[in-house]
C-alpha positions in Angstrom: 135.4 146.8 -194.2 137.6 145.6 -197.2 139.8 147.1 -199.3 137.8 145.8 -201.8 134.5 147.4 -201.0 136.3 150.6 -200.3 137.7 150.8 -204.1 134.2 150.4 -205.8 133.1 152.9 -207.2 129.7 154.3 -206.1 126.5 153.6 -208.3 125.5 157.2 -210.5 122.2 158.7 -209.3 119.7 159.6 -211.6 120.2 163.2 -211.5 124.0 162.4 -212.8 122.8 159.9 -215.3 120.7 162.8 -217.0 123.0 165.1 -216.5 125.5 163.4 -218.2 123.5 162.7 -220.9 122.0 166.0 -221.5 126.0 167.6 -221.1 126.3 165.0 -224.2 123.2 166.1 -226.1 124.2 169.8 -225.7 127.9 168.9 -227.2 126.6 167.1 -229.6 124.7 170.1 -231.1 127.2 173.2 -230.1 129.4 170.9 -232.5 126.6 170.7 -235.6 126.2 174.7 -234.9 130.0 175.0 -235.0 130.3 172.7 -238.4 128.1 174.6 -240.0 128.3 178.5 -238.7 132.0 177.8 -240.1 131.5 176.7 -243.2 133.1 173.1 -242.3 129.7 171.5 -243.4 128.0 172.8 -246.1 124.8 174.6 -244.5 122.4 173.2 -247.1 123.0 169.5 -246.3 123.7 170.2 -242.5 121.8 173.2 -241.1 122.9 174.4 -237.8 121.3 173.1 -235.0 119.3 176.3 -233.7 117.9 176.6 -237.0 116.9 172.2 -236.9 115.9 172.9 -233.1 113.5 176.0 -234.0 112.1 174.3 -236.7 111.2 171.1 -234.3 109.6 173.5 -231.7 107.3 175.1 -235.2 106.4 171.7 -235.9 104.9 170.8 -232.6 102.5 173.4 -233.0 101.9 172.6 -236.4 98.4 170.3 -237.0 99.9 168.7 -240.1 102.6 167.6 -238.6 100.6 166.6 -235.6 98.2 164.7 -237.9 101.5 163.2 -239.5 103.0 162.3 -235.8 99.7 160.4 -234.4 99.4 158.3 -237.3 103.0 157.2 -236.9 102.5 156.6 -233.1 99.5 154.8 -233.6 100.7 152.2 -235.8 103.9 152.1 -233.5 101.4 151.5 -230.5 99.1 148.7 -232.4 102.2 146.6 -234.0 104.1 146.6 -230.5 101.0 145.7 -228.8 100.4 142.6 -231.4 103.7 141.6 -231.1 104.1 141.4 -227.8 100.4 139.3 -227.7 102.3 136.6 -229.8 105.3 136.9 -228.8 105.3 136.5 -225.0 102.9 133.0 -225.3 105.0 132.1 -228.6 108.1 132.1 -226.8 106.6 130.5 -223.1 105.6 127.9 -225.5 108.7 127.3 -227.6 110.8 127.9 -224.3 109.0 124.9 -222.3 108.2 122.6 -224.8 111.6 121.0 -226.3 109.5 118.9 -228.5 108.0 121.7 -230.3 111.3 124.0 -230.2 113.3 121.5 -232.2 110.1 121.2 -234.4 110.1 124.7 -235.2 113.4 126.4 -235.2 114.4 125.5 -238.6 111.7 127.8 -240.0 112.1 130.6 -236.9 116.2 130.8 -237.8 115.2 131.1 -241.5 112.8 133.6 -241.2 114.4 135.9 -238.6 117.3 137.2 -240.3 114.9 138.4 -243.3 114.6 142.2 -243.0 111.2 144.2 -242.5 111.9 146.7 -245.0 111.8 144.0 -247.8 109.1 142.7 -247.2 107.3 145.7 -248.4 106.4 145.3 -251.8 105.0 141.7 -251.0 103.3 143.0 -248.3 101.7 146.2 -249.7 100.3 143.2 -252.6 98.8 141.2 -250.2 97.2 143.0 -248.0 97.6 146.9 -249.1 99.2 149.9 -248.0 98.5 152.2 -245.3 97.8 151.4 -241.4 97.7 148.1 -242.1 100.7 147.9 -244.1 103.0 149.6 -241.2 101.1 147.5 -238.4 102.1 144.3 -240.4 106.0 144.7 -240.2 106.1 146.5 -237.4 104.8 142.9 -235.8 106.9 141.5 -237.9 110.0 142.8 -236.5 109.4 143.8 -233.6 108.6 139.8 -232.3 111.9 138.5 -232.7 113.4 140.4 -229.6 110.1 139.9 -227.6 110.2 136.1 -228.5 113.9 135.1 -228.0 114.0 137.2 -224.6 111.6 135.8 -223.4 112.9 132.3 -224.4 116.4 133.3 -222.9 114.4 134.2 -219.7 112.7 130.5 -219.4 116.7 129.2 -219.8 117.4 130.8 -216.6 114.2 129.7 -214.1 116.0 128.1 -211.5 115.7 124.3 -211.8 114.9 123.6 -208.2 112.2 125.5 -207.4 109.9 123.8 -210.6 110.8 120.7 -209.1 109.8 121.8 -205.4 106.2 122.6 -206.9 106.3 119.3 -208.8 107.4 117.4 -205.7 103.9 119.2 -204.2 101.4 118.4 -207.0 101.6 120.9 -208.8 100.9 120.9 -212.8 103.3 122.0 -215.9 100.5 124.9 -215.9 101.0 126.1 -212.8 104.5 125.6 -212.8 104.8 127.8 -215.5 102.5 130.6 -214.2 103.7 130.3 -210.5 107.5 129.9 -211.3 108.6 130.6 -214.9 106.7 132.9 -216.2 107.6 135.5 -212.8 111.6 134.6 -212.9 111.4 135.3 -217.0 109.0 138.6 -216.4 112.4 140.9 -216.7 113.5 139.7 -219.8 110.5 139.4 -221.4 110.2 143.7 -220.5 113.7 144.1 -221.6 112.9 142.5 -225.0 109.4 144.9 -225.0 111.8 147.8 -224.5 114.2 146.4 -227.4 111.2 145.8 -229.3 110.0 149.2 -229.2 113.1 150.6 -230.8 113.2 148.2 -233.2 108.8 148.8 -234.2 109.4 152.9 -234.3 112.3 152.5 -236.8 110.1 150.4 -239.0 107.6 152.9 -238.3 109.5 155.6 -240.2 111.4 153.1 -242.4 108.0 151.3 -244.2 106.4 155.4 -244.3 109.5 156.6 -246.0 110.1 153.5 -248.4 106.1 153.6 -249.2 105.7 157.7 -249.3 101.9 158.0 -249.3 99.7 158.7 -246.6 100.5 160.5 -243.7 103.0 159.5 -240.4 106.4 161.4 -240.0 108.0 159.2 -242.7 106.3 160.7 -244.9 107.2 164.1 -243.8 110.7 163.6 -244.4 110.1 161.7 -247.6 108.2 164.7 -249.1 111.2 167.2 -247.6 113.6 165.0 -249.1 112.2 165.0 -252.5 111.7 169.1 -252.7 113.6 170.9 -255.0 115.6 172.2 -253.4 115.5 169.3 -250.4 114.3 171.7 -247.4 116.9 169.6 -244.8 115.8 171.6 -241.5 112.5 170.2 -242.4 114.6 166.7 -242.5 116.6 166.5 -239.6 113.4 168.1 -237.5 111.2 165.0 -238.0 114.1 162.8 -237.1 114.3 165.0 -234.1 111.3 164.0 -233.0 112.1 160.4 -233.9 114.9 160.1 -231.8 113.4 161.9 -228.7 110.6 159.7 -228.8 113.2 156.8 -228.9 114.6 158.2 -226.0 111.6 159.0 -224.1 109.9 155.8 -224.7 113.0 154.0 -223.7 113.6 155.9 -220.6 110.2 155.2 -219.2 110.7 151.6 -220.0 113.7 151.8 -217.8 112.1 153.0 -215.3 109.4 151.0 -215.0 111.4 147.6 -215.5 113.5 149.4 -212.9 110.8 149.8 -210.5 108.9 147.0 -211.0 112.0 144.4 -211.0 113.9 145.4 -208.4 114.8 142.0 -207.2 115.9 141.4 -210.0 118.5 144.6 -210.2 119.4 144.1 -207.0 120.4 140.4 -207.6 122.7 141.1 -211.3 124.5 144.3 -209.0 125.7 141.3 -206.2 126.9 138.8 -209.0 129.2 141.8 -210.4 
């Protein structure tokens, strides 16, 4: 056995993953309770976390903030589901055609870069707000990282085995569903799982920015505009925000983890 071998460090299990990170999460709040028990924060613009984390645990019993949370999720839900049913063939298509690429990435590179969030009062013009307003730039946004992942995944099909099914008679078409389209699979989930960050925080962005309806957006917009702002109310719905972030993301993880496994096992021998 090497020296080598011997000095590398073991891989974390999940148990110490989570650990870790929920050692960090309590931290994180024993140090808001702290900043604001002493006085260090002021208590009406930072609450201390028992009273944000009570309040949380009052809203998920309460129905209007359970009507509020559905209709955020469901427009989440629909505008990552669109996007990824354009994105993925978008990007097969962009990523194995050259002709069309160079056709088209003048107007992809100018029209990436343009932010959701202002596209709102065109888009509310055009087509309304509401559901369908959120839906729209939620696909919006949430395509680029499906799109140019699974582009970047196409790069990387290894040359060699699309011309071993050519050299047999096989078509482009079946190249691409019997090579390239299995070799990119993990990047095309790892941009799903970037896009699904990326569509919730639209999610809340386009409720806030539009204020009507309902969808936790809303919530925080009408607790932000109280006089006085009721902040617990606040930092509660992005409570629930962020640990649906983190609870959609960890099942992603786990099931490109389990899924790919090849493909984990392969990037841990080239490290």
């Amino acid at each position: 056995m090497s020296a080598q071998t011997l000095s590398r460090p073991r891989p974390a299990t999940s148990a110490t993953r989570w650990s870790r990170r929920a050692a960090g999460a309590l931290a994180f709040a024993a140090l808001i309770e702290l900043l604001s028990r002493t006085g260090l924060a002021d208590p009406a613009f930072l609450p201390p976390a028992s009273e944000i984390l009570g309040r949380a645990a009052a809203l998920a019993f309460d129905p209007a903030f359970q009507a509020h949370a559905v209709t955020s999720l469901l427009a989440w839900a629909i505008g990552l589901g669109v996007a990824a049913a354009i994105a993925v063939p978008l990007g097969l298509l962009l990523g194995s055609v050259p002709i069309i690429d160079a056709a088209t990435r003048s107007v992809v590179e100018f029209l990436r870069p343009i932010p959701s969030v202002a596209l709102i009062p065109l888009v509310a013009l055009v087509i309304g707000t509401g559901l369908q307003l959120r839906v729209t730039l939620v696909v919006y946004a949430a395509l680029w990282p499906i799109l140019y992942n699974t582009m970047y995944g196409l790069r990387g099909v290894d040359p060699l085995a699309k011309e071993s099914l050519r050299a047999y008679g096989f078509g482009p078409l079946a190249v691409l569903l019997r090579v390239s389209l299995p070799s990119s699979a993990p990047f095309i989930t790892t941009g799903i799982r970037l896009a699904a960050g990326v569509a919730l925080i639209l999610t809340v962005s386009t409720e806030i920015v539009a204020g009507r309806g309902e969808g936790i957006g809303v919530f925080i917009f009408f607790a932000g505009i109280a006089v006085p702002a009721r902040m617990t109310d606040i930092l509660a719905g992005v409570f629930w925000v962020g640990l649906f972030g983190v609870a959609v993301n960890a099942l992603l993880v786990a099931v490109e983890r389990r899924a790919f496994r090849w493909h984990h096992a392969r990037l841990g021998e080239t490290r």
